[in-house]
N, C-alpha and C positions, 0 to 999 in steps of 0.2 A: 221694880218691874220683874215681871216673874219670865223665865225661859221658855218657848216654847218647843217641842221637839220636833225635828224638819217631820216633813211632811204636811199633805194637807189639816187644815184646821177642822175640827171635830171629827175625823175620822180611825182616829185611834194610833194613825202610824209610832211606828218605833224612831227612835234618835237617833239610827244606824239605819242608812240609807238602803233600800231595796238592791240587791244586786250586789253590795261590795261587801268585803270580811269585814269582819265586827271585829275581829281579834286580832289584837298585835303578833308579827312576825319575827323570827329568827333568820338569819342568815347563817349559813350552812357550809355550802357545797361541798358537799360529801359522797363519796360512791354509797350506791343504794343497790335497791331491785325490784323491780315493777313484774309484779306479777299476773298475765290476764289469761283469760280464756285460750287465747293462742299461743301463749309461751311464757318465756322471764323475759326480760330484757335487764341489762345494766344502766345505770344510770347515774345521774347524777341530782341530789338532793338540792335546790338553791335553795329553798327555804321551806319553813313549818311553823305552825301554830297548832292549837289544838284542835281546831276544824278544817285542818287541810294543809297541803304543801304543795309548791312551783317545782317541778321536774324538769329534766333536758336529759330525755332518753338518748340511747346511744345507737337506735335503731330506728323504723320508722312512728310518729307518731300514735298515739292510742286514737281508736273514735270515740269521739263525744260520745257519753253515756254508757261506755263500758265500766263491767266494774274491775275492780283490781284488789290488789293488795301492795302495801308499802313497806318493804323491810330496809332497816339499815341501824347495824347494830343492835338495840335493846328494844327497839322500836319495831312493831309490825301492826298494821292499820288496815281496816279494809274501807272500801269509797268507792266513789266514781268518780268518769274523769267528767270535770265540769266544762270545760275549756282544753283547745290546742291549737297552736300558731305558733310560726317563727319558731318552730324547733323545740317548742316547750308546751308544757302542758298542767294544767291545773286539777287536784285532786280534792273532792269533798269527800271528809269522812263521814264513815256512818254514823259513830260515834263517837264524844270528843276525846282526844288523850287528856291525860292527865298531866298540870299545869308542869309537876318534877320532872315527868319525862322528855318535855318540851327543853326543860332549861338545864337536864342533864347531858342531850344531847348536844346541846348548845358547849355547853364546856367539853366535850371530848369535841367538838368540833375546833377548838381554841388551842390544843393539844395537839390537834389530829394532824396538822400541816409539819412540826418539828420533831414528830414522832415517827413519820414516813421517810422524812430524812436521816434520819437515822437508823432505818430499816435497810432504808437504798445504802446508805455509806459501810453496813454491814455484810450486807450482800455482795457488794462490788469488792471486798474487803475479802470475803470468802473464794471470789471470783478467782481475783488477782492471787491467791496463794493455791490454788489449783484444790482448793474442798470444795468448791461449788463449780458444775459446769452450767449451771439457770442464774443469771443476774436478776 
């Protein structure tokens, strides 16, 4: 039996359904920066692939079909927002990234959590001996 790919029969559709990612995700969450027309905002990365990432700005929502820019770390992306609800928001890029920068940021995301702690136990460290008055 030979497979056939969803969609209608003789119409030509793809095997990746109209409307959802085609491409596998990373998880993340990472502070980022959303950059649009009316300002920056902080954010937070929940995830990426190379046609796009799930955001949860730390300000109000983006509108649908604004476009942006995505930085965080090594990564900077330009898109639009496809989607926003429930405090998050979904960006398509214009262009795809590239498959290493997806799974390089994936590993400093793997890093990123025990490396912060160590930053804070540094700082608090400097606090406590009177060289730093900023925790």
């Amino acid at each position: 039996m030979i497979a056939k790919p969803f969609g209608r029969a003789g119409t030509g559709a793809s095997a990746v359904p109209q409307g959802r990612r085609g491409d596998a995700r990373v998880r993340l969450h990472l502070p980022a920066r959303l950059i649009l027309l009316t300002g920056t905002q902080h954010c937070m990365l929940e995830d990426l692939s190379v046609t796009g990432a799930a955001i949860i700005p730390e300000e109000d929502l983006p509108p649908v079909g604004a476009s942006a820019i995505l930085q965080c770390e090594h990564i900077e992306a330009f898109g639009q927002v496809r989607w926003a609800r429930y405090g998050r928001c979904g960006l398509m890029f214009e262009e795809k990234l590239p498959l290493a920068q997806v799974v390089s940021l994936r590993h400093f995301a793997d890093n990123f959590a025990a490396t912060e702690r160590e930053r804070n136990k540094e700082r608090a460290r400097a606090w406590v001996q009177g060289k730093s008055r900023i925790v």
